[in-house]
N, C-alpha and C positions, 0 to 999 in steps of 0.2 A: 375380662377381669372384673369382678363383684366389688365395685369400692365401697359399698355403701355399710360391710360389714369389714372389721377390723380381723388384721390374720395372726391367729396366737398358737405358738408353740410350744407343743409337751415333749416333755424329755423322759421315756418312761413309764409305764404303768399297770396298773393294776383293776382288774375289772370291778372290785369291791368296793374303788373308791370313784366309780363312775357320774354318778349324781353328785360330787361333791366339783364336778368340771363345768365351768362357765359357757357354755356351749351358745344359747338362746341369740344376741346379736354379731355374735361374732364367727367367723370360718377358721376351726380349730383343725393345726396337723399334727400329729404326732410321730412321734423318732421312738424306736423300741426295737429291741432284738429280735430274731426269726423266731424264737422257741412261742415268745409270749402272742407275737403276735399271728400266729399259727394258733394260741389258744383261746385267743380273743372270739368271743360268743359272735353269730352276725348282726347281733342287735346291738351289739356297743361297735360293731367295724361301721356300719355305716352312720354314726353319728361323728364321726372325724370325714371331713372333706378332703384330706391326704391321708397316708400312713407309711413313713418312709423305713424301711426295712434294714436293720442295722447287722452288719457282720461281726456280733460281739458276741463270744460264748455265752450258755447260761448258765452261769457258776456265780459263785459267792467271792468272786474277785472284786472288790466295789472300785479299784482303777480301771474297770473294763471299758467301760463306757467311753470315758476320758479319752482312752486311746484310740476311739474310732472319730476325735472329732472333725478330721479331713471330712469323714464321712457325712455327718451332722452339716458343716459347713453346705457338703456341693446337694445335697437332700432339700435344707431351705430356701438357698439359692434357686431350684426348680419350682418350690412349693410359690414361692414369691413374685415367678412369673408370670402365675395363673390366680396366687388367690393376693398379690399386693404384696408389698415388705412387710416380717413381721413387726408388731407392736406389743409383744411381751413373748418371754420364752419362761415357761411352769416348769417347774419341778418339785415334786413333793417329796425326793427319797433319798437317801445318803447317796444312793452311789453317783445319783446324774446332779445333784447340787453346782456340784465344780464344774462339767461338761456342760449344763445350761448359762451358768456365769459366763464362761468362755466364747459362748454362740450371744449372750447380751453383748458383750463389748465388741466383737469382729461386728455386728450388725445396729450397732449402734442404741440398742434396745436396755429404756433403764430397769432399775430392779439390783441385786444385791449382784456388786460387780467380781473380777477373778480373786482379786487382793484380799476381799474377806472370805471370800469363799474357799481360798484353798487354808486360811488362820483359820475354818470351820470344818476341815477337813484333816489338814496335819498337824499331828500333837507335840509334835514340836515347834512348830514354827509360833502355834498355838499358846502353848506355855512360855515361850520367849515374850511374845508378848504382853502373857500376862504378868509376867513375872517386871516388865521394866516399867508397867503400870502399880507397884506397889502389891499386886494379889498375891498372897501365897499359894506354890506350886510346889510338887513333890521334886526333890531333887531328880534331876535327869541328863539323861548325855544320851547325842544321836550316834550311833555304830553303824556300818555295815560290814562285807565281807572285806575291807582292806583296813579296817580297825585294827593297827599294832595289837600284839598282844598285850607288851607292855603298860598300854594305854586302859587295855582291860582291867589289870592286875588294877592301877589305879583306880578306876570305878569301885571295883572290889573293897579295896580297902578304903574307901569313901563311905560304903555302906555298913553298919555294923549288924544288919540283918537282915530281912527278907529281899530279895529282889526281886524285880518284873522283865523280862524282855517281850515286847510287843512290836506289831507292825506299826508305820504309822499313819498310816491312813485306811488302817479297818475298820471295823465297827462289830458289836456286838460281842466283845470280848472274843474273837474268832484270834487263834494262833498266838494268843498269849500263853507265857511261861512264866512260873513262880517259881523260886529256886528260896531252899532254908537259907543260905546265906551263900560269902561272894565264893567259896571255896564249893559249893556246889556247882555255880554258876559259870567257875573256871573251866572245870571240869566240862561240861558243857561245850563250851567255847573251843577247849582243844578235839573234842572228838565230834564235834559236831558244824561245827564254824556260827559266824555268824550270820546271817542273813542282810541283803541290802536292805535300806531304808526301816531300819529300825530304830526303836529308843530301848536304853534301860533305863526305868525310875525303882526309886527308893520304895518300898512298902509302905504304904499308909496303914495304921490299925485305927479300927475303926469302925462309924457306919459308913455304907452308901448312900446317898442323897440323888433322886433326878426333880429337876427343875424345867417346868413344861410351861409354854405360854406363848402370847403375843404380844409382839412390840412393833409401833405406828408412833414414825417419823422421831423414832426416841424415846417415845413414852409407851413405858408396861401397861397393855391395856387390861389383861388378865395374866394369871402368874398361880400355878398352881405347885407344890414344893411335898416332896413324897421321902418318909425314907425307904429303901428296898428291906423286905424282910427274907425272897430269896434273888442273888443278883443275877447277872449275866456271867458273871465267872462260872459260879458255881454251877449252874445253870446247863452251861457247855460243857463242867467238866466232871459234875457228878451227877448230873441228872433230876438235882433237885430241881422242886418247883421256882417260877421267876415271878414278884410277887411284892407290892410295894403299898406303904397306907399314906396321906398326906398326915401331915404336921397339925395339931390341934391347938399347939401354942400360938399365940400371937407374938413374942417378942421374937421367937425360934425362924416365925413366917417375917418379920421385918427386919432381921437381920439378911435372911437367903435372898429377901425381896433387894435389899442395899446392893448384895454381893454381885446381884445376877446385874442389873443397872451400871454395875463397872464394867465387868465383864462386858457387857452388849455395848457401853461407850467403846471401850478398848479396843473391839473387831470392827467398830464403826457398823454394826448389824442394828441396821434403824429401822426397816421396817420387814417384818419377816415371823416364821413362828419358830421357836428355837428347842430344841430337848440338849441341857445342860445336867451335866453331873459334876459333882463333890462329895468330898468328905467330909465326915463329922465326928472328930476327933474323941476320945472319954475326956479331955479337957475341955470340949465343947466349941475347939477349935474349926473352923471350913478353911479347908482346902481346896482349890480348884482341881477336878482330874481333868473335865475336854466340854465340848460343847459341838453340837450338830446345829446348822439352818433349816430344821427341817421339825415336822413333827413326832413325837414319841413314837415308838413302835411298841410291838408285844402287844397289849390291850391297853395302852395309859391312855390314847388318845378315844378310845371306845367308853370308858369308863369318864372321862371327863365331860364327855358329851353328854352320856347320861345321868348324872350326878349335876354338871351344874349349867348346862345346856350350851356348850362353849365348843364348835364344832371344829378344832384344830386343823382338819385337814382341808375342809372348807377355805379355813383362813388363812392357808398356805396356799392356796390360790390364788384368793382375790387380793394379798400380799404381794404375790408374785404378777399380778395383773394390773398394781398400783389402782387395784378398784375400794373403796372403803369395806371396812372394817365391819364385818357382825356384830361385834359387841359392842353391847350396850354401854351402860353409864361404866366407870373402871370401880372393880369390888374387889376385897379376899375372899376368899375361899369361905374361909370363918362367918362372911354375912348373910351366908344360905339358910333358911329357915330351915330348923328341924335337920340338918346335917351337919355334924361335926367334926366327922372324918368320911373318907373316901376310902377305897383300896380296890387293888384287883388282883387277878390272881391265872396264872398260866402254867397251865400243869405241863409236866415235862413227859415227851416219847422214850422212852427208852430204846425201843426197837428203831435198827437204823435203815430195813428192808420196811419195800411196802408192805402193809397188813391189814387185816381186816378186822374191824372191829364186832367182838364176838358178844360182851356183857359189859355193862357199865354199874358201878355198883358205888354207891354213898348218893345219891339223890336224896332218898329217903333224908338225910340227915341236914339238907340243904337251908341254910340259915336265913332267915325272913329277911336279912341285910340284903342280900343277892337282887339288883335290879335291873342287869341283865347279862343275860351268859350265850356262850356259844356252844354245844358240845356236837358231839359227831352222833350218826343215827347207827344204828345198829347196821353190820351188811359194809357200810363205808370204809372208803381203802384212803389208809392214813401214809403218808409217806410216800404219794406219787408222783410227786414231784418236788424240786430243792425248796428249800425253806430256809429260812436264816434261824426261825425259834420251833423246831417240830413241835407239835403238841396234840395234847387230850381233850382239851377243854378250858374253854375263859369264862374269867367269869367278872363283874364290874360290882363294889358293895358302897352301902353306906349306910353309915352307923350317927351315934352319940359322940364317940370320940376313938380318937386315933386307938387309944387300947382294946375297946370293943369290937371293931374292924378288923385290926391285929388278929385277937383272940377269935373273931368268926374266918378269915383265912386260915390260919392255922388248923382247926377242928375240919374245914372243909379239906382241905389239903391233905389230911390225914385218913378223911374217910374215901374221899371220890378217888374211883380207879376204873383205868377200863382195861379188858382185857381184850386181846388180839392175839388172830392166830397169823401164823404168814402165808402171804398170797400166794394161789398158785397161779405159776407159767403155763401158759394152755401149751400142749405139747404139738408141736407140727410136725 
């Protein structure tokens, strides 16, 4: 046994975010399902000194993990014979947040323990809390499939308009339902049932708001506050692009900055990187919708780095490693020279087979904001394996101000397109 090097655990991963893992004095193993780690390059396998192999589908079920952590348990328990007990367990992704908390506390290992991790996971339990902390949250009621009908009808006539049924412990707006009102949503109900472990809340009208950052031992050390201009809803469910600018107001930034400081008291989430969302009412009201322990996805955390050098996912390690903090002195977003807004921009697949990407078309018209993008090459097969966001192309901007931004998304969004034909089956 190597004592001289400390043994840390990953829950999870993705080769993209490989350099952003603390490897250098420490014997790092990692826990991840067969698919991924069958995909894993052999130059990121042999930089982990275990790699324990998880019986966990690869779907976009984010409780999958969760329920292999038998699994997890008797994995570190070996890992621990050979390289020491662990001394931290990482995770940087929705789904393994809960299933690493769960392995801190069975092994005694600190870091953001089960009790917040699952109030950062279920949105109801979530909103409960927020709501007896004074935040406002959209009205909601937890349902599953043994929810009286009776019980329904009430919901029903509590809500005078739009409704939501969602799961609650997803993400990414996946298997959410918007119903015109409750007599749509009845209707539903009897020829469809309900599903276990759901909520239904009230419709917010409104913006969207995501709130992206880092918080050490209580205090926001960076905080950056975006509205979406296309969301995750719509995203999944028309195909629009998913697409967000930061806030160029200062009072607009020190009110989301208060909000988010309750919220992260509330979870007791002290030291961690978080992607929170709200609403923003046409009265100018915030409302709470949910909050993740983990970093933004889509390109928010790509775009942050680049724009104002603040490497989130980085800091969701050495967070998770209780090693210090990258950032520097604490600033807003607003004290960047020469940037006034941010934004980024992720274009949406339409096709849901794999495909090949044949022509790409609106570069030419690509806005000097742009500082830095990802697109696919000509020849490249889009869609060959799951993805929580398919896409065409990202892109990170920054501008003078939040309208500028806006206004260079939009123009991009409108021109850029790639076309694809679909891939053939080689025939055997």
């Amino acid at each position: 046994m190597d004592t001289t090097r400390s043994h840390v655990v990953h829950v999870g991963f993705a080769e993209q975010h490989i350099d952003s893992i603390e490897f250098g004095e420490h014997q790092v193993s990692l826990l991840v399902n067969r698919h991924l780690a069958e995909q894993m390059s052999p130059a990121a396998r042999q930089r982990f000194a275990r790699i324990g192999v998880l019986d966990v589908p690869h779907t976009l079920d984010f409780d999958a993990y969760d329920r292999a952590l038998d699994q997890m348990i008797e994995l570190v328990e070996e890992f621990a014979a050979e390289l020491g007990p662990p001394t931290a367990v990482v995770a940087m992704y929705e789904q393994v947040t809960l299933p690493a908390a769960r392995l801190r506390d069975h092994f005694g290992v600190p870091g953001v323990d089960t009790e917040t991790a699952l109030l950062c996971r279920d949105k109801v339990r979530m909103k409960e809390v927020m709501r007896s902390n004074g935040i406002r949250v959209p009205a909601f009621w937890a349902v599953d499939a043994s929810t009286p009908y009776a019980d329904l009808e009430k919901i029903a006539a509590a809500v005078p308009g739009r409704l939501v049924l969602k799961p609650q412990r997803q993400a990414g707006s996946f298997g959410i339902m918007v119903f015109r009102d409750g007599t749509e949503f009845l209707a539903h109900a009897r020829d469809h049932g309900i599903p276990d472990d759901h909520e239904v809340e009230e419709f917010i009208d409104g913006d969207v708001c995501h709130v992206d950052g880092v918080v050490r031992d209580g205090e926001i050390r960076f905080l950056s506050a975006s509205r979406y201009i296309g969301d995750c809803l719509t995203f999944q469910n028309s195909e629009q692009h998913l697409s967000g600018v930061t806030f160029d107001d200062a009072s607009t930034l020190a009110r989301i900055t208060d909000l988010t400081a309750l919220v992260l008291k509330s979870l007791r989430l002290h030291t961690s990187t978080f992607h929170l969302e709200l609403f923003r009412t046409p009265d100018d009201e915030l409302i709470f919708l949910e909050i993740g322990n983990r970093f933004g996805g889509a390109y928010i955390s790509d775009s942050i780095r680049a724009v104002y050098g603040v490497d989130l996912v980085r800091e969701s390690v050495l967070a998770c490693m209780g090693l210090p903090s990258e950032v520097g002195a604490v600033t807003s977003i607003l004290d960047h020279e020469g940037v006034g807004a941010s934004g980024w921009l992720y274009t949406a697949l339409p096709e849901s087979e794999p495909c090949v990407v044949k022509r790409i078309r609106g570069l030419d018209v690509c806005p000097d904001s742009v500082v830095l993008s990802e697109i696919p090459d000509i020849g490249q097969t889009l869609n060959d394996d799951i993805a929580v966001f398919p896409n065409t192309g990202k892109f990170a901007l920054a501008g003078a101000s939040s309208a500028e931004v806006e206004r260079d998304i939009r123009r991009l969004a409108a021109a850029y397109a790639v076309e694809t034909t679909p891939r053939r089956t080689p025939h055997i």
